[in-house]
C-alpha positions as MATLAB code, in Angstrom:
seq = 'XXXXXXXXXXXXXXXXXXXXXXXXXXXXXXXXXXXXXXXXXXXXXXXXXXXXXXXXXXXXXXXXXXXXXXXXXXXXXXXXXXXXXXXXXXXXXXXXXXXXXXXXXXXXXXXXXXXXXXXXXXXXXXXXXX';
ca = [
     116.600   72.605  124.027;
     117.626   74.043  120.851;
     117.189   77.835  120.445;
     114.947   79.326  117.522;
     117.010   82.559  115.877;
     114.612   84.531  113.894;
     115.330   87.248  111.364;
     113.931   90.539  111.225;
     110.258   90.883  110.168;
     111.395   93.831  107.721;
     114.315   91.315  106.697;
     111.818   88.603  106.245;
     109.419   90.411  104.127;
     112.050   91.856  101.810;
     113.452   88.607  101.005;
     109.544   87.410  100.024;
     109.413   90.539   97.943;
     106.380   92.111  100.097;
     107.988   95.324  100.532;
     106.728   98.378   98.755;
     109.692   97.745   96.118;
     109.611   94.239   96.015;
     108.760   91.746   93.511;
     105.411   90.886   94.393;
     104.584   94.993   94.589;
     106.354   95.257   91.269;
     104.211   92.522   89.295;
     100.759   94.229   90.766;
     101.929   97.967   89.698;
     102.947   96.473   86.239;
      99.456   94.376   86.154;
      97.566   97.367   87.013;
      99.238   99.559   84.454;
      98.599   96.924   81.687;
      95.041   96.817   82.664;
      94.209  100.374   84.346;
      94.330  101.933   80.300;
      91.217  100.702   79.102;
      89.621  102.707   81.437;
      91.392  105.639   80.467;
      90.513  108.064   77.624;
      92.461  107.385   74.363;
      92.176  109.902   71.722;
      95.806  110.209   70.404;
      97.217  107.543   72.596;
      99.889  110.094   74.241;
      98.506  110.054   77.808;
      98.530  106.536   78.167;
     102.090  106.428   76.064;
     103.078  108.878   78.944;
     101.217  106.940   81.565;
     103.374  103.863   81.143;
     106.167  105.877   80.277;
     106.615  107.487   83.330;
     105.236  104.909   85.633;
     108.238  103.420   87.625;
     106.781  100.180   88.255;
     109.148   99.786   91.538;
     107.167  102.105   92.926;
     103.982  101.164   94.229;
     102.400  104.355   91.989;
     100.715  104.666   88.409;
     102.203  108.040   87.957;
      99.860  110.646   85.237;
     102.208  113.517   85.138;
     100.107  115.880   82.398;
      98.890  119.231   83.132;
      95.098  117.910   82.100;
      95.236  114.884   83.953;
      93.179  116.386   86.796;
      90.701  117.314   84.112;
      90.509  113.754   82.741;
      90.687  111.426   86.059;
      87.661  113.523   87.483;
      85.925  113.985   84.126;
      85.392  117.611   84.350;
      86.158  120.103   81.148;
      88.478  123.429   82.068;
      88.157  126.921   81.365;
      89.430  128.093   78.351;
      91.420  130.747   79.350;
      94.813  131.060   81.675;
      95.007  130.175   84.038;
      92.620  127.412   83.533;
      90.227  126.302   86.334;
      87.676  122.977   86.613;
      83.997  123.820   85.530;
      81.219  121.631   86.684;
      80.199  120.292   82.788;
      81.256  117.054   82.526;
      83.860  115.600   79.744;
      82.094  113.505   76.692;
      85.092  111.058   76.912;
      85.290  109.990   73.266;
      84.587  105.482   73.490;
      86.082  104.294   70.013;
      88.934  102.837   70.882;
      88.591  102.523   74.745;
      84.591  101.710   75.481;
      85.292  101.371   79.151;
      86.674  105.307   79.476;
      85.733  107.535   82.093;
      86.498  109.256   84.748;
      88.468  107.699   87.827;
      90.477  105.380   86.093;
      91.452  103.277   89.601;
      87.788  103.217   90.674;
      87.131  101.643   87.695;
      89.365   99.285   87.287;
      88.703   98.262   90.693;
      84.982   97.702   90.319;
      85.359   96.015   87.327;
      88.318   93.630   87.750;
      89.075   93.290   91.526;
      88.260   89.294   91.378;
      91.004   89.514   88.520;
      93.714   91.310   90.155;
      93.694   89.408   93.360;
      93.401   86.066   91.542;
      96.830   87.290   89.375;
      98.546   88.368   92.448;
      97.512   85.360   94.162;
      98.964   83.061   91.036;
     102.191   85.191   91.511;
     102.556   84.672   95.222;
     102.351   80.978   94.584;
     104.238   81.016   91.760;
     107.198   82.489   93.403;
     106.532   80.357   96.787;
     107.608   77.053   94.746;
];
């Protein structure tokens, strides 16, 4: 009887790209980057020009690296003075250029476009499995 030589599992799911660096990881970080900035507050642009700047999609990680960006994922306005501290009033997010803006960017994105996202990924598995 013939004998059945199997490879890793780790080995096996790095060749498929379903590590956390692969190719499939890859295509949902850049996906949810492309989509997670409509949720996001846009009044100059530069946070979301930062966003995606310093978002390394290989990493499975949308990466906000701004001193307010605790302030504007939780939608709450800081003290004025240094060092600056959270207040319980709530940000008035301005909506002209992004409607959907608000506070927890992910959450959103989630709630609003999960069905999206997994259909995407799903197209991308399949695409890649041909």
């Amino acid at each position: 009887m013939p004998q059945i030589v199997m490879n890793p599992s780790n080995q096996i799911i790095s060749r498929l790209g379903l590590d956390t660096t692969g190719a499939i990881q890859k295509f949902h970080t850049q996906n949810c980057l492309r989509r997670i900035v409509k949720y996001m507050p846009y009044r100059s642009g530069a946070t979301i020009k930062l966003t995606i700047a310093q978002t390394d999609i290989s990493k499975p990680v949308i990466l906000v690296n701004v001193p307010y960006a605790k302030y504007l994922y939780y939608g709450k306005a800081m003290t004025g003075s240094a060092p600056k501290s959270v207040t319980d009033k709530d940000l008035n997010y301005t909506k002209t250029k992004n409607p959907q803006a608000g506070p927890f960017w992910d959450r959103r994105l989630v709630a609003a476009e999960k069905a999206v996202l997994t259909a995407e990924l799903q197209a991308f598995i399949n695409r890649r499995a041909l």
